[in-house]
N, C-alpha and C positions, 0 to 999 in steps of 0.2 A: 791332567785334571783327575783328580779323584772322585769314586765315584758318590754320588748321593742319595740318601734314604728320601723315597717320596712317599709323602701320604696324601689322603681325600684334600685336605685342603691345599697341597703344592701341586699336584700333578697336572689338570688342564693346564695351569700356568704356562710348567714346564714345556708341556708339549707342545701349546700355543706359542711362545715365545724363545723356542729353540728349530733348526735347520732340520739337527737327524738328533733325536733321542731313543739311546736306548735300553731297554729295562729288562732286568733279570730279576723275576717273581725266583723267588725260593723263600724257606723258613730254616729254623735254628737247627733241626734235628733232623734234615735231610743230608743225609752222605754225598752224594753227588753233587748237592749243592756247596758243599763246605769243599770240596775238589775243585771247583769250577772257578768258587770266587776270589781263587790269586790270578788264575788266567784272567777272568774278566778285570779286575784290577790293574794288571800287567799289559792287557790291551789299550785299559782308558788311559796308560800315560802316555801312547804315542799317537793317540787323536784328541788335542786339547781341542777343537772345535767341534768336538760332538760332546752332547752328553750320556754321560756314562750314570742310570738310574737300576737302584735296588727298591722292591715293594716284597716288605717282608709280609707273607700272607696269614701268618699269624695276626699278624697287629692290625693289616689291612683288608681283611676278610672282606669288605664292600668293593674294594678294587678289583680284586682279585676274582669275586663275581661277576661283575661287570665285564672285565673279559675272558669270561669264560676258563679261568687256569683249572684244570683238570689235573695236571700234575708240572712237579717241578725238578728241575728248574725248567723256565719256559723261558724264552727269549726273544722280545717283540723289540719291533725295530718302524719308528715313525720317521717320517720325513714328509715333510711340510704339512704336519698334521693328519696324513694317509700311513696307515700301517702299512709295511712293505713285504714284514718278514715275522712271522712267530711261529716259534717250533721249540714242542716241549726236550729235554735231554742237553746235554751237554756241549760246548763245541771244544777241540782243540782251539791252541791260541791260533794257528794257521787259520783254519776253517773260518773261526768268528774275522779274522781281516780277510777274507775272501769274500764273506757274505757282506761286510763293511764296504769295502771298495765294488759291488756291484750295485751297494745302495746309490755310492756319491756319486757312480757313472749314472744310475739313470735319467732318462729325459723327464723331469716332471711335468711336463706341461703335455705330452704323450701320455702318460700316465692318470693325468685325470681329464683327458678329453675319452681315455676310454672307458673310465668308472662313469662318464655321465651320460655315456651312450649303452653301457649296459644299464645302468639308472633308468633310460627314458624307455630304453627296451622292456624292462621289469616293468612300469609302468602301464604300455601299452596294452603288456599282457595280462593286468589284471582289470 
C-alpha cells in the first residue's frame, strides 16, 4: 500500500477506522525527512494491512499542534485508536519493522485496561 497524505478533514476517519495507522509529520525542506521518506515508503509495501500516513506540517500546521510535533520527522504509531509509539528522528528500515512488529504483538486489551487505571488513578488524585 502506498502511503497517504492526511489532512484535518481525513485523519480522525483514518485513525478511527483503521487497526494500526501510522504517520510521519515532516515538510518539504527537511533533509532527514526527504532521507527517510523512500524507507517509510519501502516499509509501507510489505504491510498492506496497516496504513502508511504522511501529515505535511507545512500545510497541516493544526495537526501538527494538536500533537504537539516539535520537530520532524516524527513518527506516531496508533493502534485501535491509542498512540503506541511517537518519537521525533528518523528510523532505519530495520528499526521502523522492529517497532511495527512490537505494535501487532501487543495485548490490546492489557493495554488499555492500564490507561483506565492510570485514568481512574489521575482522577482520584485530583
Amino acid at each position: 500500500m502506498a502511503t497517504v497524505e492526511l489532512t484535518e478533514a481525513t485523519l480522525e476517519k483514518t485513525v478511527v477506522e483503521n487497526d494500526i495507522v501510522i504517520i510521519d509529520f515532516w515538510a518539504p525542506w527537511c533533509g532527514p525527512c526527504k532521507s527517510f521518506g523512500p524507507i517509510y515508503e519501502e516499509v509501507s509495501e510489505k504491510h498492506p494491512d496497516i496504513v502508511f500516513a504522511k501529515v505535511n506540517t507545512e500545510d497541516e500546521q493544526a495537526i501538527a499542534a494538536h500533537f504537539q510535533i516539535r520537530s520532524i520527522p516524527t513518527l506516531m504509531i496508533f493502534r485501535e485508536q491509542v498512540v503506541l509509539f511517537s518519537e521525533a528522528g528518523m528510523l532505519p528500515a530495520a528499526g521502523l519493522e522492529q517497532v511495527i512488529e512490537q505494535v501487532k504483538e501487543l495485548d490490546m486489551e492489557k493495554v488499555k485496561a492500564e490507561i483506565e487505571a492510570s485514568q481512574a488513578e489521575a482522577e482520584q488524585q485530583s
